[in-house]
C-alpha positions in Angstrom: -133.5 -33.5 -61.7 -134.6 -36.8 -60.6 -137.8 -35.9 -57.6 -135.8 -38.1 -55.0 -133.4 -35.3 -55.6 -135.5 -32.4 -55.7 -136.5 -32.5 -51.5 -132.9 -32.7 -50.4 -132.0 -29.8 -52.4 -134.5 -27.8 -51.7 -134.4 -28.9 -47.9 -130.7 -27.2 -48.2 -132.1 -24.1 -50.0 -134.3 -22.8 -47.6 -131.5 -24.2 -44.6 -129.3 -21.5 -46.3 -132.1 -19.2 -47.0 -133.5 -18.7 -43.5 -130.8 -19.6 -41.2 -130.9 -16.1 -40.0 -134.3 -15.9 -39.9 -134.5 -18.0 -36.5 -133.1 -17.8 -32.9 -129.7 -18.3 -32.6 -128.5 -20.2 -29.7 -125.4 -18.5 -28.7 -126.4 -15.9 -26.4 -127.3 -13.3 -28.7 -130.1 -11.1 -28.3 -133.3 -11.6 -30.4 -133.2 -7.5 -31.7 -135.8 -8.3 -34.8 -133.5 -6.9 -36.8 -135.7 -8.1 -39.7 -138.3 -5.8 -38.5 -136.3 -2.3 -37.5 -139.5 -1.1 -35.9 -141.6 -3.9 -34.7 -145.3 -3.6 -33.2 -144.8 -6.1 -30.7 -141.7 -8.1 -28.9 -140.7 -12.1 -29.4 -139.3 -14.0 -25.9 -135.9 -14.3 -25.8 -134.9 -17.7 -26.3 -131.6 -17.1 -24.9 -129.7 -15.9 -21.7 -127.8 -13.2 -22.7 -123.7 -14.5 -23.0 -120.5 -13.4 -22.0 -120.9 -10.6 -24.6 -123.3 -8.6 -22.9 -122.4 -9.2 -19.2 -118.7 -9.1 -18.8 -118.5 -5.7 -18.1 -115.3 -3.9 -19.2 -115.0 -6.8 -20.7 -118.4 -6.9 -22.8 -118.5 -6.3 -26.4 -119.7 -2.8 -27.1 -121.5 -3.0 -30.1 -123.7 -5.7 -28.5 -124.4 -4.2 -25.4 -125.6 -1.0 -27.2 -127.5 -2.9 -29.7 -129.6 -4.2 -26.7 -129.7 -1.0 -24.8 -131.1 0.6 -28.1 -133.5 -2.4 -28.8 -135.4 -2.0 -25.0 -135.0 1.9 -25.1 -136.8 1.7 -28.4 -139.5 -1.5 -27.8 -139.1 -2.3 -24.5 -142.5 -1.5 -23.5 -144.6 -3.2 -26.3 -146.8 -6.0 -25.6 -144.8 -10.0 -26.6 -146.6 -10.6 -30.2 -148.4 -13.7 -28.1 -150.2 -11.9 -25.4 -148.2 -13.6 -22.6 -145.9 -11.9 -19.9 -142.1 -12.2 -20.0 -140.4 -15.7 -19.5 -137.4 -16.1 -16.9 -135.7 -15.1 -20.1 -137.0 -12.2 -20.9 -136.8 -10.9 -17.1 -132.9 -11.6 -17.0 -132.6 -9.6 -20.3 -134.8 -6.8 -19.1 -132.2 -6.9 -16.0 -129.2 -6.4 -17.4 -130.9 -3.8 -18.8 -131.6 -1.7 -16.2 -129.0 -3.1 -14.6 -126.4 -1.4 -17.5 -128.2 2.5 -16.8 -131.2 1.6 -19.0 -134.3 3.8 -17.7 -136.7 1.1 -15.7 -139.5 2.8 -17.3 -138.4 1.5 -20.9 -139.5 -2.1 -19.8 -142.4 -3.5 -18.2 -142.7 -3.7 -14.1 -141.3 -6.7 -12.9 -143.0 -8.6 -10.1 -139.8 -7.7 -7.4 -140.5 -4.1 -9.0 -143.4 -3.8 -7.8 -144.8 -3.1 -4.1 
């Protein structure tokens, strides 16, 4: 292989290779599925879609992957020491919002006195 070859090709290796490794942008939540048991939580880059907020009409498996995910991490520190984004907060909402026990995520500032 010529090397004017070799960086497109290995450009579209690792494209395939860690496509699932980022954000996605379509609404989904950011569960760290990679890391079943993480030590500390990423910002949500996305608002959470349709999936998760169309009540009867929400998609069960997502909505219980997300109740499971703040039940289980909801209180950890975010991995870079800063507090939840606008992001974060909406997801933490619709948490609590769906039965989840307020005391599985952190205070919010109109939680708190």
């Amino acid at each position: 292989m010529t090397p004017h070859r070799v960086l497109p090709l290995a450009a579209l290796l690792a494209t395939v290779l860690l496509g699932g490794c980022g954000a996605s942008d379509d609404g989904s939540l950011d569960s760290q599925a990679a890391t079943p048991t993480p030590t500390c939580l990423v910002h949500q880059a996305n608002q959470p879609a349709n999936r998760y907020t169309d009540g009867t009409g929400a998609d069960t498996r997502s909505v219980l992957e997300m109740m499971r995910y703040y039940t289980a991490n909801g209180t950890k520190a975010f991995c870079d020491g800063k507090p939840p984004t606008s992001t974060d907060l909406r997801w933490m909402n619709l948490y609590t919002t769906l039965g989840g026990d307020g005391a599985h995520v952190p205070a919010r500032p109109a939680d708190k006195p």
